[in-house]
C-alpha positions as CSV (number, residue, x, y, z in Angstrom):
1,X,-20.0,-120.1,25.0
2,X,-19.8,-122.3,28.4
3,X,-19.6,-120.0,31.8
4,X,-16.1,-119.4,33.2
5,X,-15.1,-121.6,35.7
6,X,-15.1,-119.2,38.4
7,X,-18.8,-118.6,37.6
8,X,-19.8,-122.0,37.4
9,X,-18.3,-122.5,40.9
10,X,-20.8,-119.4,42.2
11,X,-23.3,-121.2,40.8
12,X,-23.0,-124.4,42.1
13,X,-21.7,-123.8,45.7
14,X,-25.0,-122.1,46.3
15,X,-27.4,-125.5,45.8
16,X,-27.5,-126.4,49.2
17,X,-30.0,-125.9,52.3
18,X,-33.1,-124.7,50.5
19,X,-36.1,-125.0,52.3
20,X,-39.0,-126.1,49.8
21,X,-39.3,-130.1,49.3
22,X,-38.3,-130.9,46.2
23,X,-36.1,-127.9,45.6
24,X,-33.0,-129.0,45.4
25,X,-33.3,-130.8,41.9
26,X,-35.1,-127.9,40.3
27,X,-32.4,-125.7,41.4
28,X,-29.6,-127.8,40.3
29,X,-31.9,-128.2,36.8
30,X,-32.1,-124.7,36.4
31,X,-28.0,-124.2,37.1
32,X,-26.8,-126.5,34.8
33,X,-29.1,-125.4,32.1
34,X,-28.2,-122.1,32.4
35,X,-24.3,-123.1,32.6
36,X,-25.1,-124.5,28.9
37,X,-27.5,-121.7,27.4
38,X,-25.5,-118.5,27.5
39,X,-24.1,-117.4,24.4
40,X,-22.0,-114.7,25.6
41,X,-20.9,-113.3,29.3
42,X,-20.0,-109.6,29.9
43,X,-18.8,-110.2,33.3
44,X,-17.3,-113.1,35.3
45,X,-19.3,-112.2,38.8
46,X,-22.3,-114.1,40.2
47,X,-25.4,-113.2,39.1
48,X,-28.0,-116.0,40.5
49,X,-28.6,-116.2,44.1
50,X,-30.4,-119.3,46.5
51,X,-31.3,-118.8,49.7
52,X,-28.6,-120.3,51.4
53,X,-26.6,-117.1,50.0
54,X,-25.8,-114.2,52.5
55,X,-26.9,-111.5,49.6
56,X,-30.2,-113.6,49.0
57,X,-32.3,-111.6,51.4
58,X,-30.7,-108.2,51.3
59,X,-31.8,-108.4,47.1
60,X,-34.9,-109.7,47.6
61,X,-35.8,-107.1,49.8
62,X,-34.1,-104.3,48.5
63,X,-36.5,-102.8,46.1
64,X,-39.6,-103.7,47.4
65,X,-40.7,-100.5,48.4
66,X,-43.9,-101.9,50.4
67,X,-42.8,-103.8,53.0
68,X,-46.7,-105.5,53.4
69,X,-45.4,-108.0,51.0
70,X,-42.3,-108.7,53.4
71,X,-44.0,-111.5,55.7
72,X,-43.2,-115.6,56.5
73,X,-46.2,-116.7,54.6
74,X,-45.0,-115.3,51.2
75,X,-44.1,-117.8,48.8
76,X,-40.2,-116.7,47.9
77,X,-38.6,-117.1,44.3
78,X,-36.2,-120.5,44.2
79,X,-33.6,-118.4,42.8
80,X,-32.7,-114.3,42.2
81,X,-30.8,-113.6,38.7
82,X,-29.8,-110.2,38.4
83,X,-28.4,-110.4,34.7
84,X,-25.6,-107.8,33.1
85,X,-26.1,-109.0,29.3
86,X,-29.6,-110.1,27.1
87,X,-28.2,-113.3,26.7
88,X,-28.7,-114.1,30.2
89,X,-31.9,-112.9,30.2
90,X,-32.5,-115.1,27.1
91,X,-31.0,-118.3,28.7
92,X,-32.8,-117.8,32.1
93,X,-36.1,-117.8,29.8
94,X,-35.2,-120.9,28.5
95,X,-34.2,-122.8,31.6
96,X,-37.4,-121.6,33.4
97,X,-39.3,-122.8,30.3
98,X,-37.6,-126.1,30.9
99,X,-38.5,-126.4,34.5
100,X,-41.3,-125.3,34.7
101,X,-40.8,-122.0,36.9
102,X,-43.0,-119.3,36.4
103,X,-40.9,-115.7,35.7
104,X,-41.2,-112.2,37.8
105,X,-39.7,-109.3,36.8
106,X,-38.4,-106.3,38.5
107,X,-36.9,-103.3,37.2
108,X,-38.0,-100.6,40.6
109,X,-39.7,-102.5,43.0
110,X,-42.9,-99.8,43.3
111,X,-45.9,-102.7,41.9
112,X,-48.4,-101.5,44.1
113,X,-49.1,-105.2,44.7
114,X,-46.1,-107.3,44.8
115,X,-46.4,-108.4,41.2
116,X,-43.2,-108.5,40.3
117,X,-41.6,-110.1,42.8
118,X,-44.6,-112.6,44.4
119,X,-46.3,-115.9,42.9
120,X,-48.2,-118.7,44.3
121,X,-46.2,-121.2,42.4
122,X,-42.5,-121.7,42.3
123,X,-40.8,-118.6,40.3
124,X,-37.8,-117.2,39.8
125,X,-36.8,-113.5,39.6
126,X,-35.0,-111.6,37.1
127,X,-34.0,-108.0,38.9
128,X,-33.0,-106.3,36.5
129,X,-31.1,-103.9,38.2
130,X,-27.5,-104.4,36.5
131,X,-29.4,-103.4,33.4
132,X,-29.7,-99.5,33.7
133,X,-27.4,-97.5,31.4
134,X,-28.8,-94.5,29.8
135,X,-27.5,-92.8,26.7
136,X,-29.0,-89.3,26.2
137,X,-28.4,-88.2,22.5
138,X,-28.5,-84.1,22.2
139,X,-28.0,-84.0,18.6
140,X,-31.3,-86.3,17.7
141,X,-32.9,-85.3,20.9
142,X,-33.8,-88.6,21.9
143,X,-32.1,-91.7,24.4
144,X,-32.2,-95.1,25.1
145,X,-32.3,-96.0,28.7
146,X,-32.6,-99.6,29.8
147,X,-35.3,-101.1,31.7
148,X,-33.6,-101.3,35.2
149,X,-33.1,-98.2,35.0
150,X,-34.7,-95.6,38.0
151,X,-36.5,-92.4,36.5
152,X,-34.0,-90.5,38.6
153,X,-31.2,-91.6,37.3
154,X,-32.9,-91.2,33.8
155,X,-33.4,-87.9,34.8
156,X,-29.6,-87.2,36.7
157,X,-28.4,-88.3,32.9
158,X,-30.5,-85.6,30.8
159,X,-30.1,-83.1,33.0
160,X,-26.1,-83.1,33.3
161,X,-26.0,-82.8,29.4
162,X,-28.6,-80.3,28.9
163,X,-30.5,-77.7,30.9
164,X,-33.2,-77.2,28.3
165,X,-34.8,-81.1,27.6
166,X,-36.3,-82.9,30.0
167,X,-38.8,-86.2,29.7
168,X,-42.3,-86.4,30.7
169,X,-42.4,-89.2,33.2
170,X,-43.0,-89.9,37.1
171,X,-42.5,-87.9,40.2
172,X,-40.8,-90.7,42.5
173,X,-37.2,-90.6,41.5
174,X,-36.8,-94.3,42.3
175,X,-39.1,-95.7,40.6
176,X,-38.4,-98.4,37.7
177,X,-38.4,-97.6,34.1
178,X,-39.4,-100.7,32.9
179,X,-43.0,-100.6,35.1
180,X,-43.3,-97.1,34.8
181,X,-43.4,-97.1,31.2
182,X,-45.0,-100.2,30.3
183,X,-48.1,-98.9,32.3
184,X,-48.1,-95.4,31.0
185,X,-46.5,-93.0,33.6
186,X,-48.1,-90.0,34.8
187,X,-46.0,-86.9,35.5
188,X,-45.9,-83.4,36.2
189,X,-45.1,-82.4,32.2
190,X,-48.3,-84.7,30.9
191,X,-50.4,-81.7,30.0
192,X,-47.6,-80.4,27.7
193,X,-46.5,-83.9,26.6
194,X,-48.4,-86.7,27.4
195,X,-47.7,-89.5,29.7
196,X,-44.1,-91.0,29.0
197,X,-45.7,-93.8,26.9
198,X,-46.6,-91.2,24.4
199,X,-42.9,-90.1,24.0
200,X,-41.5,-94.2,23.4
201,X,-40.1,-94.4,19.9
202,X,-38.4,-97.8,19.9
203,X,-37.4,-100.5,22.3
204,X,-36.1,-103.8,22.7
205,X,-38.1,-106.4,24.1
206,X,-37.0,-110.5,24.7
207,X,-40.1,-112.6,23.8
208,X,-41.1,-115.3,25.2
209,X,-39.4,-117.7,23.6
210,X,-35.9,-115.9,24.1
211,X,-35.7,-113.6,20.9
212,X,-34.8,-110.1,20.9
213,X,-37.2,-107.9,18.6
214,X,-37.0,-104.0,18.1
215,X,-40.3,-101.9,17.1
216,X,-39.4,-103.1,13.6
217,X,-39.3,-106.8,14.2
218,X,-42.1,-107.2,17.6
219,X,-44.3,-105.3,14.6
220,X,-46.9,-102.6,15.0
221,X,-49.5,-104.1,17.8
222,X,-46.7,-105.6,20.1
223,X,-45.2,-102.1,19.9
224,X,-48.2,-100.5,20.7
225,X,-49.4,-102.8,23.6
226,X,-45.7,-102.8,25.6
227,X,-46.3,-99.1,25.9
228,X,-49.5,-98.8,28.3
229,X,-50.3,-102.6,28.5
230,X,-49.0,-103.5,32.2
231,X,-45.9,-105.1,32.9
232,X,-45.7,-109.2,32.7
233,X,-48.1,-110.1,30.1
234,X,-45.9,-109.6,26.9
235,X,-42.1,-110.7,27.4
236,X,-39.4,-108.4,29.0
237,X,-38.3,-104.8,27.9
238,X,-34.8,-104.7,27.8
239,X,-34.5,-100.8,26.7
240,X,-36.5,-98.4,25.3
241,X,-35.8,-95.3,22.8
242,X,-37.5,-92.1,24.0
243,X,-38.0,-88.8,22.6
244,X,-36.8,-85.8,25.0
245,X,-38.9,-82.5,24.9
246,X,-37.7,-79.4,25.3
247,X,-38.1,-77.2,28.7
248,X,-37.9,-73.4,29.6
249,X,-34.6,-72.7,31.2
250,X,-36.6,-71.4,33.9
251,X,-39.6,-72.9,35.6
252,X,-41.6,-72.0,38.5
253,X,-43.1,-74.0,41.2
254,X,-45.1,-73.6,44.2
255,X,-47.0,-75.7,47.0
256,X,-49.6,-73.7,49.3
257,X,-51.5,-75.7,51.3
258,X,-55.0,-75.1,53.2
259,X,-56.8,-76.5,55.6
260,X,-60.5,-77.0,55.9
261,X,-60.9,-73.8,58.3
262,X,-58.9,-72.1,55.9
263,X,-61.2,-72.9,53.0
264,X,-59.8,-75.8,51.9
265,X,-62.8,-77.4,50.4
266,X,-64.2,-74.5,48.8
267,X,-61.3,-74.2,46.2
268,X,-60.7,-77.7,46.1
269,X,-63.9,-77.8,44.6
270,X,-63.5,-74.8,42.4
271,X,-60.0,-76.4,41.0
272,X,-62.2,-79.0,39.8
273,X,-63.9,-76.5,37.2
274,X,-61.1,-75.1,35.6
275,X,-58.0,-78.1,36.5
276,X,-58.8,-79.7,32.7
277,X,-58.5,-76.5,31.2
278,X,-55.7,-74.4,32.2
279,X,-53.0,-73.8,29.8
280,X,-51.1,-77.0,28.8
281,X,-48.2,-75.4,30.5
282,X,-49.4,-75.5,33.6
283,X,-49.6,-78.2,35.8
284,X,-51.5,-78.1,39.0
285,X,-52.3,-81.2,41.0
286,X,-53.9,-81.5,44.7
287,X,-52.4,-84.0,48.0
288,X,-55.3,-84.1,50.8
289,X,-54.2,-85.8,53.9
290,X,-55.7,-85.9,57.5
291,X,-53.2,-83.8,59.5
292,X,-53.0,-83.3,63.6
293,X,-54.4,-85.3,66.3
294,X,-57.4,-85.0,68.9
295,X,-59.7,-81.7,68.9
296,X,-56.8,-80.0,66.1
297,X,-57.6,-83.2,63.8
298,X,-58.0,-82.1,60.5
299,X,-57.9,-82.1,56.5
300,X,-55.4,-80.4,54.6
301,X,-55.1,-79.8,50.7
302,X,-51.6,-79.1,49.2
303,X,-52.1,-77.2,46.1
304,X,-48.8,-78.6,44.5
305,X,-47.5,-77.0,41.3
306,X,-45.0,-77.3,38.0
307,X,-45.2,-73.9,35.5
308,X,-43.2,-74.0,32.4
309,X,-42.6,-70.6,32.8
310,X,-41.7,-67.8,35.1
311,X,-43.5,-66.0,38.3
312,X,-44.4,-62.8,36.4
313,X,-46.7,-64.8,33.7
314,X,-48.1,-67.3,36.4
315,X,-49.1,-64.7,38.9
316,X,-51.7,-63.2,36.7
317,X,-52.7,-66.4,35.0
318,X,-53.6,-68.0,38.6
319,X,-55.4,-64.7,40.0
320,X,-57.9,-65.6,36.4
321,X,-58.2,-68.1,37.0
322,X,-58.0,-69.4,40.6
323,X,-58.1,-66.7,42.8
324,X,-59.4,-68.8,45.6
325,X,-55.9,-69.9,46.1
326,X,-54.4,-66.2,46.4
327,X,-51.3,-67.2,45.3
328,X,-48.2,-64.8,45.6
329,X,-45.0,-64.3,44.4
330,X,-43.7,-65.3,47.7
331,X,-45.1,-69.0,47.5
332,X,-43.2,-69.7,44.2
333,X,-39.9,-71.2,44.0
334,X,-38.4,-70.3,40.1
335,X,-35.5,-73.2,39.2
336,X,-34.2,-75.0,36.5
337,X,-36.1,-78.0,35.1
338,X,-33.8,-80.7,37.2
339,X,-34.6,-78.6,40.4
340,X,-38.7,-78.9,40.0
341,X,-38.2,-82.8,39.8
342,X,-35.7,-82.3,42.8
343,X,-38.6,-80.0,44.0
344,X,-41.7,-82.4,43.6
345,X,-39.7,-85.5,44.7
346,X,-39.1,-84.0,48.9
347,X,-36.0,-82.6,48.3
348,X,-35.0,-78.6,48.4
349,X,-33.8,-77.5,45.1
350,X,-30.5,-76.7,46.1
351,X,-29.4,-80.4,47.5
352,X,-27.0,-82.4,45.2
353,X,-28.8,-83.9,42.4
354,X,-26.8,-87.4,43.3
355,X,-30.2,-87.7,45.5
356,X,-31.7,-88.7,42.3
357,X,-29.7,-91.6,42.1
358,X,-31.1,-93.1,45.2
359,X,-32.9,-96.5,44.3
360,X,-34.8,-96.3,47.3
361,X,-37.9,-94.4,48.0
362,X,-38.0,-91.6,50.8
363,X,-41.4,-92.8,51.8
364,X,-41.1,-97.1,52.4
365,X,-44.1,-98.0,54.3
366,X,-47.0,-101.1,54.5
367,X,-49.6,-99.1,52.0
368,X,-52.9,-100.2,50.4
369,X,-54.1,-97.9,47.2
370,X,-56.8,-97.7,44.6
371,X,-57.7,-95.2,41.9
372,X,-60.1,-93.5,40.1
373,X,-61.1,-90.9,37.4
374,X,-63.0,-88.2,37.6
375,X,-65.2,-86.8,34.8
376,X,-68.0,-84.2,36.8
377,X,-66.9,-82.2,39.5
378,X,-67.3,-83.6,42.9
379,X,-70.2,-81.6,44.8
380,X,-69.5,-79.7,48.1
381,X,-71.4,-82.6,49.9
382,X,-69.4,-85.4,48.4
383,X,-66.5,-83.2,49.0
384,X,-67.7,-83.3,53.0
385,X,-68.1,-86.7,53.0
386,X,-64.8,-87.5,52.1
387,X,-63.2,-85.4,54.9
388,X,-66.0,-87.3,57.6
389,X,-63.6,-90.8,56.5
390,X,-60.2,-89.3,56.0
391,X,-60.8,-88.6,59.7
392,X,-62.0,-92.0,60.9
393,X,-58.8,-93.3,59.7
394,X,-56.0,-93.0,62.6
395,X,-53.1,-93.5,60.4
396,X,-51.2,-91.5,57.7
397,X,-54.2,-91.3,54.7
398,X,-54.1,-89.4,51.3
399,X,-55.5,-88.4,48.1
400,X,-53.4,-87.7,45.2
401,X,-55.7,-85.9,42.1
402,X,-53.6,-85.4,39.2
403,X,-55.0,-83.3,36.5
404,X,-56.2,-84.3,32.9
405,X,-56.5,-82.2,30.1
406,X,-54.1,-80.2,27.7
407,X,-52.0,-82.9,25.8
408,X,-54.2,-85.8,27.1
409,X,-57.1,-84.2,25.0
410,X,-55.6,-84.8,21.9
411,X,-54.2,-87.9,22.0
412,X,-57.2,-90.8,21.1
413,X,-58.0,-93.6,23.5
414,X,-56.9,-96.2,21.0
415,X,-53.8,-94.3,20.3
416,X,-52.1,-96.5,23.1
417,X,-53.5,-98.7,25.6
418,X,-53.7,-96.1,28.6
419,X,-57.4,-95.0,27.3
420,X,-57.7,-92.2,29.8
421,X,-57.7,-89.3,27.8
422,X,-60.4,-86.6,26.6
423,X,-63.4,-86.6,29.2
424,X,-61.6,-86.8,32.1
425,X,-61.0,-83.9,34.4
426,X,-58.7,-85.9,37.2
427,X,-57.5,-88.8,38.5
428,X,-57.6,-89.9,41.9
429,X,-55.3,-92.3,43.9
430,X,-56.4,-92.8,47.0
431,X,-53.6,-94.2,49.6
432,X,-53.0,-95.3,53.7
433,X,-49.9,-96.3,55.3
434,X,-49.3,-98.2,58.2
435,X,-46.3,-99.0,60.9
436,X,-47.8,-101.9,62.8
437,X,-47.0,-105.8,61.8
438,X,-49.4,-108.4,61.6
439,X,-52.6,-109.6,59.4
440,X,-55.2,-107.6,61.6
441,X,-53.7,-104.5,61.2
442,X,-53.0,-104.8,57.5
443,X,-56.9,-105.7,57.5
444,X,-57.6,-103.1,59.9
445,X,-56.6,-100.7,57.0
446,X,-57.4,-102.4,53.6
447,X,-61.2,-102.4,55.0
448,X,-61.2,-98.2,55.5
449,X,-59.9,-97.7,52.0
450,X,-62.2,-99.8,50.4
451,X,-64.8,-98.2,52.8
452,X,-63.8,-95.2,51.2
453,X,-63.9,-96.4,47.4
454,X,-67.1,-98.2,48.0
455,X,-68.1,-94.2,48.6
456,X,-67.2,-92.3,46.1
457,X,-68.8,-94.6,43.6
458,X,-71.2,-91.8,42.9
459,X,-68.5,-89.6,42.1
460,X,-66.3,-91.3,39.7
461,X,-65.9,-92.7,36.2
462,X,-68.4,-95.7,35.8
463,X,-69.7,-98.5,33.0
464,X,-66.7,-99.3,33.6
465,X,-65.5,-97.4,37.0
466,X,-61.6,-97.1,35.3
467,X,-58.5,-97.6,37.1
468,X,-54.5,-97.0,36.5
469,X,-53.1,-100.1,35.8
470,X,-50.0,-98.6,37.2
471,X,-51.4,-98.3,41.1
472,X,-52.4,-102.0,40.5
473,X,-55.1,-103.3,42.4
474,X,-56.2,-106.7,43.2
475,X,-59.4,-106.4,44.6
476,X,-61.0,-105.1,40.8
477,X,-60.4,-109.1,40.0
478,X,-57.8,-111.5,39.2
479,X,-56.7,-114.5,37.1
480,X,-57.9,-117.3,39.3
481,X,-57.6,-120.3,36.8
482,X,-54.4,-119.8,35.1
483,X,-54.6,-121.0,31.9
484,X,-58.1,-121.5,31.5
485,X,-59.5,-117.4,32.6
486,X,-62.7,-116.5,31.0
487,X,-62.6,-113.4,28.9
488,X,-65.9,-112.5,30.8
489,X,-63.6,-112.8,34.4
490,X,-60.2,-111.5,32.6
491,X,-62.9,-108.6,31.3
492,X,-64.1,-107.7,34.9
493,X,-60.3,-106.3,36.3
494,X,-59.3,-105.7,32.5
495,X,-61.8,-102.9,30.9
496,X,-61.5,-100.9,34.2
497,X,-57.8,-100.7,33.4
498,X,-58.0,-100.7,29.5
499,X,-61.4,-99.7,28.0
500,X,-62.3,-100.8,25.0
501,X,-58.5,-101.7,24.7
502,X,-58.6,-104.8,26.7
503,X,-59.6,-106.5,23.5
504,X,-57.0,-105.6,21.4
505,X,-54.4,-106.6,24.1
506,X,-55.9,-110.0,24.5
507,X,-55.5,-110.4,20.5
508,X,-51.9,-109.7,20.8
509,X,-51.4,-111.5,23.7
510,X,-52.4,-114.7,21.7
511,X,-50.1,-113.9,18.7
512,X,-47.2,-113.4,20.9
513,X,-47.6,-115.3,23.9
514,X,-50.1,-118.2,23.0
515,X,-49.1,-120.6,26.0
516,X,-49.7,-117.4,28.6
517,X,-45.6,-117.9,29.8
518,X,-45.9,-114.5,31.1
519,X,-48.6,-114.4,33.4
520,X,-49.4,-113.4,36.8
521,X,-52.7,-112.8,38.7
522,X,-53.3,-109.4,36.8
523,X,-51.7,-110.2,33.6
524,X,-53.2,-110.0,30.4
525,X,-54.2,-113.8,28.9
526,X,-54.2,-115.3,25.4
527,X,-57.3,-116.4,23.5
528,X,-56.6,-120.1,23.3
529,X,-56.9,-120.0,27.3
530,X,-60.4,-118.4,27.2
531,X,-63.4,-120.8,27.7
């Protein structure tokens, strides 16, 4: 079916004033290609954007929630599709096929390091943020939410059909489905259920040459690398069938914080003894940050807490187990499911729960962050060290260590391709923020936190020192030859992230995607381009 006139018009009155040499052909290529490829239209509104148009910017910007990658010597995509229907999807596939454009995705905006929305070779970018219905299904328990999709919204559409199922996923509300799960997707329920990659029943994925497979169709090792694999290697995840689990009506939460004269460090290192093997239903994970400024500089630890269950059973189960913390009933909030992810997100439990359906984080800063796991308790000394350079730093710094254990035990490495499971105790993401423009400040910064990675090498996971693919992270390697990446190069950034999986995800990566379409500097490549 040919685009309505109206449509076509939009499409054409925007090929004017575009900046790169050369441009203007590509663009006009790519337009009237797409006028000729769609084969069906849900809505007669504009849905591709140049940069001569007034909404350009505002969409390029508008989910990328670190602002780092916001600067004038960023290469920016020829053109911004933000599709409503598959077919559009399919067709822009095709035309940047034809014109040789490379393809970025964004369902949320949160890749750690602009891959979704940055290339060093012309690109277009498919945001798919008109794609992000939800359909929660009591009876069966399960739903299918779309890619675009924000985990709050997923979360605002369980909760106001049921008060007793939930979904074991992220704590940021507006964060991206389609990332999120693709990677593997901690959350605060993982110990009960696993990440949210282990509760994907089904999805719908366009390949890369434009056809639309389900779980039955992609077959067995497509469907198992899209959930845990990384975004951008495999083709684009239009929706995806999850299982909902069932919560207690009532849950408790509860965030105490220390600071290193109140004995912060002594049961931060105590948590690190028992964190893998508390009851599955419990849920504790730790924030450090450098707090205060001049001689009342220090380091606080925010003990910060999900219970499946209520005060009177957690009260006693934490005095066993961690007394350190001397936790009371006074420091516990009890709340519905809904209200803990209101809870963990910043919010108070009581404020409307249309909060959730914010697409924008809370928290938009310039940030650098890395990761780690954790399989032998830190000693008190390491534990020192680490406050000495949290210190150092004079802007906002953290540590994030979310526990292992429970679920994650059970569930083997090759089961999926996040192979983080049995062994670890915690991982670590490790994060600074800054306000200031320019390259020596961003530098300024990036040097502390690899300062800081570069000691704790003693400390952490090693042959090889592992990673989450979701807090991507350039400086473990990158794809510098496209096309022609060495397995032994791909290998160097890919076991940290995969294991002993990386392998398998190469395999696949050659059945489905032999030409390496989808690729970006992180992205996972096909056999026929290893040398």
């Amino acid at each position: 079916m040919s685009l309505p006139t109206p449509l076509v018009s939009l499409l054409f009155l925007s090929l004017i004033c575009f900046s790169w040499a050369n441009s203007i052909p590509v663009q006009q290529n790519f337009m009237l290609c797409m006028s000729t490829q769609f084969k069906a239209l849900t809505r007669n509104v504009q849905i591709i954007y140049s940069s001569d148009s007034p909404l350009y910017q505002p969409l390029l910007e508008s989910s990328q929630q670190n602002p780092r990658w916001l600067n004038s010597t960023t290469l920016r995509p020829l053109l911004i599709i933000t599709p409503f229907h598959e077919s559009e999807i399919q067709a822009a596939l095709i035309c940047s096929r034809k014109n040789g454009l490379q393809v970025r995705v964004r369902s949320g905006g949160h890749d750690y390091e602009g891959l979704s929305y940055l290339s060093k070779t012309p690109f277009v970018i498919i945001d798919l943020i008109n794609l992000r219905s939800i359909d929660v299904n009591l009876e069966d328990e399960t739903a299918w939410v779309q890619s675009g999709a924000t985990l709050g919204e997923l979360y605002y559409a369980i909760a106001k059909g049921s008060k007793i199922h939930g979904f074991p996923a992220g704590i940021c509300p507006s964060v991206g489905i389609g990332g999120h799960f693709s990677g593997g997707g901690f959350g605060t329920m993982l110990r009960k259920f696993g990440l949210a990659t282990d509760n994907v029943i089904d999805a719908y994925l366009v390949d890369p040459n434009g056809k639309i497979l389900d779980k039955k169709t992609m077959g067995e090792d497509l469907f198992w690398a899209i959930r845990g694999g990384g975004g951008g290697s495999f083709g684009i995840v239009l929706s995806w069938k999850i299982k909902l689990v069932r919560v207690p009506p009532i849950v408790t939460g509860f965030t105490v914080s220390k600071t290193l004269s109140q004995g912060a460090s002594w049961i931060v290192h105590r948590w690190q003894y028992i964190v893998d093997q508390l009851p599955e239903d419990l849920f504790i994970r730790i924030i450090i940050q450098n707090v205060g400024s001049g001689n009342e500089k220090t380091v606080k630890a925010s003990f910060n807490s999900l219970f499946l269950g209520r005060i009177d059973k957690l009260i006693p189960l934490m005095n066993e187990r961690l007394p350190e913390l001397s936790l009371q009933a006074q420091d516990c909030i009890e709340m519905g499911w809904i209200q803990s992810v209101m809870y963990f997100a910043g919010y108070q439990k009581d404020q409307p729960l249309e909060l959730l359906l914010d697409r924008v984080t809370l928290y938009k800063s310039k940030f650098k962050a890395k990761s780690d796991f954790v399989k032998q308790p830190i000693p008190e000394s390491g534990l020192k060290g680490i406050w000495e350079r949290l210190l150092e730093e004079d802007q906002f710094v953290c540590m994030i260590m979310d526990p292992l254990g429970g679920k994650m035990n059970e569930i083997p490495e090759s089961e999926a391709p996040f192979p983080h499971r049995k062994g670890n105790l915690y991982n670590i993401q490790y994060l600074v923020k800054w306000d200031k423009d320019g390259i020596e400040e961003s530098n300024k910064h990036v040097r502390w936190i690899r300062m800081l990675y570069w000691y704790m090498r003693p400390y952490v996971s090693s042959s090889p020192r592992a990673a989450y693919v979701n807090y991507r992270d350039l400086d473990l390697g990158t794809n510098n030859r496209p096309g022609k990446t060495s397995f032994e190069e791909a290998s160097v950034w890919g076991t940290k992230y995969f294991k002993d999986n990386f392998e398998r995800l190469i395999q696949v990566k050659s059945k489905v995607d032999p030409d390496n379409f989808f690729r970006n500097e992180q992205s996972i490549p096909p056999l026929p381009a290893l040398i």
